[in-house]
N, C-alpha and C positions, 0 to 999 in steps of 0.2 A: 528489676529496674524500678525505679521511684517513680509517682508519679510524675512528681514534676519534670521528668529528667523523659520520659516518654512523651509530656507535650512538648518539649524543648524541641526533641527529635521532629514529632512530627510537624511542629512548624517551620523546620527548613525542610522538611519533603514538600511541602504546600509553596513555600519560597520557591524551590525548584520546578515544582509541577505550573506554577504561575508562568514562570521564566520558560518554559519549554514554549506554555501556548501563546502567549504575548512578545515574545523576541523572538526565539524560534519558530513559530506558528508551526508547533508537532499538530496533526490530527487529533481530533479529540478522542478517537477510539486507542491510540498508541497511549494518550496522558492514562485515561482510565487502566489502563494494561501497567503501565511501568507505574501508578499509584497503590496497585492491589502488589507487586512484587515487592512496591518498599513496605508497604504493611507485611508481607509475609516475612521479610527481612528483621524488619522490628519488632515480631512475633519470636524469633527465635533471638534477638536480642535482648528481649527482656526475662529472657528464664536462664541467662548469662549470671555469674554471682559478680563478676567483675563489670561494668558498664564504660566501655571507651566510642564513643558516637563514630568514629574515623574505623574503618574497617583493618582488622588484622587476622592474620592467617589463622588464629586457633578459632575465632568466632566464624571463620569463611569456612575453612574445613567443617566446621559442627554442621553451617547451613547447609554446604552441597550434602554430607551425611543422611540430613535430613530430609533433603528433597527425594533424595534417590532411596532410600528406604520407603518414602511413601509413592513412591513406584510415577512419581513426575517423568514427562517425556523428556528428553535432550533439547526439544527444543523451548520447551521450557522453559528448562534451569538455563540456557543458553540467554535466553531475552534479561532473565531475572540477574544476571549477574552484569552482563548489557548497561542494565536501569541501575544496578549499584555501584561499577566504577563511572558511568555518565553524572551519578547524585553526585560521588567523594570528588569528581573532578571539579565541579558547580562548587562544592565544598570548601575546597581549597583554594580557588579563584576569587571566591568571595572572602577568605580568610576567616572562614570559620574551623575550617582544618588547618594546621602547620604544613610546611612540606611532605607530601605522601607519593608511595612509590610505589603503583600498582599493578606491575610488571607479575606478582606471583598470583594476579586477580585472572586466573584462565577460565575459560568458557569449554564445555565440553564438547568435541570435536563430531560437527556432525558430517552427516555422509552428504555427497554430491546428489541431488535429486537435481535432473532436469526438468522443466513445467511442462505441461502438456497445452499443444493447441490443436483447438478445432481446425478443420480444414476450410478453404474457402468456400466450396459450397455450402458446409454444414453453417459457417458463419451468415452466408446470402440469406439460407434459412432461415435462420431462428429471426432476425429481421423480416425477413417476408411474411412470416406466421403470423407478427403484428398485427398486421391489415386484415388478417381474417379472425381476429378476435370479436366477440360480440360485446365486448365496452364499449364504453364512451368512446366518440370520439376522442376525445382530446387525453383520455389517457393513454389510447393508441399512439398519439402524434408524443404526448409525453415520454412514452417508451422508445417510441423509436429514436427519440433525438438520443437518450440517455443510451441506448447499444450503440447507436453511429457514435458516439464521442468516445468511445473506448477502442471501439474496433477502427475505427475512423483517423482517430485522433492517437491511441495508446495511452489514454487516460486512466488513471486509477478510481476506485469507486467513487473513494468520499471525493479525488478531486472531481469527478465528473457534477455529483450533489451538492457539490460546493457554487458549484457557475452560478453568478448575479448577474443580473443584465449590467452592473460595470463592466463587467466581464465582454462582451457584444457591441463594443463601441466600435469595431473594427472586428466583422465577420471573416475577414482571410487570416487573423490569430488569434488564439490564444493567449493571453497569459497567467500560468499555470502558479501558485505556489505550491511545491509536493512535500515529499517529506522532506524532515528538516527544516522547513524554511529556504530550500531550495530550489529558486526562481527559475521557470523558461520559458519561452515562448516556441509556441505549438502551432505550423501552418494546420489552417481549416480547408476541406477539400469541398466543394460546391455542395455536394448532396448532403455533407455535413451539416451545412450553411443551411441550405434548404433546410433539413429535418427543422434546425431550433426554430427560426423564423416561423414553421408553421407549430410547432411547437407552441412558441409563444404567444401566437396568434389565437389560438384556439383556448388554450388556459384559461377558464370562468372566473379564475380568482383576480385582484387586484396585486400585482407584481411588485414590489421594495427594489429601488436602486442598489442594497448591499444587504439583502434576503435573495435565497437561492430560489434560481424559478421553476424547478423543478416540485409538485404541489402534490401531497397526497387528497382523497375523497374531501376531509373533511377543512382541507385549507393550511397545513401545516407543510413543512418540507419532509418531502417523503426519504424515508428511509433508507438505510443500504440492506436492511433487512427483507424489504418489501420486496425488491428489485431482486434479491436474489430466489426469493418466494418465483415472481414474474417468471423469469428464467426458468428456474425448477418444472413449471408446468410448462413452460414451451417445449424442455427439452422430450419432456415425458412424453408428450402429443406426438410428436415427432419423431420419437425413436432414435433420440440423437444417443452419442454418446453417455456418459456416468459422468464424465470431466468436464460436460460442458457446464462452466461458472461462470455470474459478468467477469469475472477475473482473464480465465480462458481469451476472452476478447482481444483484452490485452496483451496477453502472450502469442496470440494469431494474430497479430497486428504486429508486432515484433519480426515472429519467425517469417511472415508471406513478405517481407520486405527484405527480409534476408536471404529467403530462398529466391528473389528476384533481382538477388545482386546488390542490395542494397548495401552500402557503406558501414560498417559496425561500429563507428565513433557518430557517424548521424545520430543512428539507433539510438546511442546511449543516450546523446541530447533529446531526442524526440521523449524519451521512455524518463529522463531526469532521474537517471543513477550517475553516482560520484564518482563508482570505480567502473571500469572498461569490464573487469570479471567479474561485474556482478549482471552486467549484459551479456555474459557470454553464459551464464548460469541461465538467463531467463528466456532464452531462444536457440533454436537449434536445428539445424539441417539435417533433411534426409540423408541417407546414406550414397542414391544415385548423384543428387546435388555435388558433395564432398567430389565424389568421382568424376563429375562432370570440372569441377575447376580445376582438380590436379592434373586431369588428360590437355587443358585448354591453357594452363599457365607457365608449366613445369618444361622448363627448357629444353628436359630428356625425352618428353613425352613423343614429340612424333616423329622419333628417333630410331631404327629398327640398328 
């Protein structure tokens, strides 16, 4: 590939990667993720002898070839293929591609994994451990608001990191952007309320209207990396579980509203998935549960 015909490239991936985080408001850790996939994309496009920017099957078959020789996971090559017909669609929307037809752009089929949650005690837990930390106060108080807003709330990492005190103008919601650029609004439950407000109360630092108030040691917004640092050693203290992750939260916050009868089109608003089976992918009932509502609903059931 020429060079010029490689910066050509990569400045509609940088046009799109813009467009993702400015219209779409992607996360920033998904832009960085589907930026490294079109660079690996354009890696094996430019050792092409033939150069056409719009994807077609003999350069798709070379890359998945590719990937899977160098022993890439499925869900890997899964996202990276994801990132390249979401690019050629951006592509041809904007009329940089002619009509394209990416119906033979397949993703490789992966298996059904259901997520695992903590249970409700072990969740009380790792929240209760807080208070007997020997930090600071106020990164106590900071911690705890940031587990209540997941377990609490069913908030995602970075959306939880993301909270600005705009965000707090109205402590009984929420309002979330998630992924995609897909709006909700999240009731807040009292002790939720409670955690930020002391949260934010205790915070040394000087707080920004549209800066997240969530503040590591030295004054910056702390991390999704720290947090799961945080966790790591609660869980180890405690002898929790191998799965317990801030993620976990959110998946016990899911499934204990489900196992309590909760509606599963709620769920899906509360959690801000587009598809109904990608909520049923992220939460999951015991097996007594199942058997308690088929004895309790089923016409036949108390039926001899």
């Amino acid at each position: 590939m020429a060079a010029n015909q490689a910066q050509e490239f990569a400045r509609h991936i940088d046009s799109w990667l813009n467009w993702l985080s400015s219209i779409k408001h992607y996360q920033s850790h998904t832009i960085d993720a589907y930026s490294r996939d079109l660079a690996h994309y354009l890696g094996c496009l430019s050792r092409q002898t033939e150069i056409d920017f719009k994807p077609n099957r003999a350069v798709f078959r070379s890359w998945l070839a590719e990937m899977y020789g160098a022993g890439c996971a499925k869900t890997t090559i899964a996202r990276r293929v994801s990132a390249l017909r979401s690019f050629s669609r951006y592509c041809h929307r904007h009329g940089i591609f002619d009509e394209i037809d990416l119906s033979w752009m397949k993703s490789p089929k992966l298996p059904l994994s259901l997520p695992k949650a903590i249970s409700v005690s072990d969740a009380s837990l790792l929240i209760e451990l807080l208070s007997r930390r020997a930090n600071p106060v106020w990164e106590n108080d900071r911690d705890t608001a940031i587990l209540y807003l997941m377990y609490g709330c069913g908030l995602r990492l970075a959306e939880t990191l993301s909270i600005t005190p705009t965000h707090l103008a109205d402590l009984n919601w929420l309002r979330i952007i998630g992924k995609g650029g897909k709006t909700r609004e999240v009731p807040v439950l009292p002790v939720v309320a409670e955690a930020l407000q002391t949260a934010i109360q205790s915070c040394p630092f000087q707080l920004e209207d549209n800066k997240p108030i969530f503040m590591s040691k030295r004054g910056s917004p702390i991390g999704p990396r720290a947090v799961q640092r945080m966790v790591e050693k609660l869980r180890i203290s405690a002898n929790l579980p191998a799965e317990t992750t801030p993620h976990t939260l959110r998946h016990a916050f899911a499934t204990h509203l489900l196992s309590a009868g909760g509606d599963l089109r709620a769920i899906q608003e509360l959690l801000g998935h587009s598809s109904l089976s990608t909520t049923q992918r992220y939460t999951h009932i015991d097996a007594q549960k199942l058997t308690d509502i088929h004895q309790q609903t089923h016409p036949r059931a108390n039926k001899t």
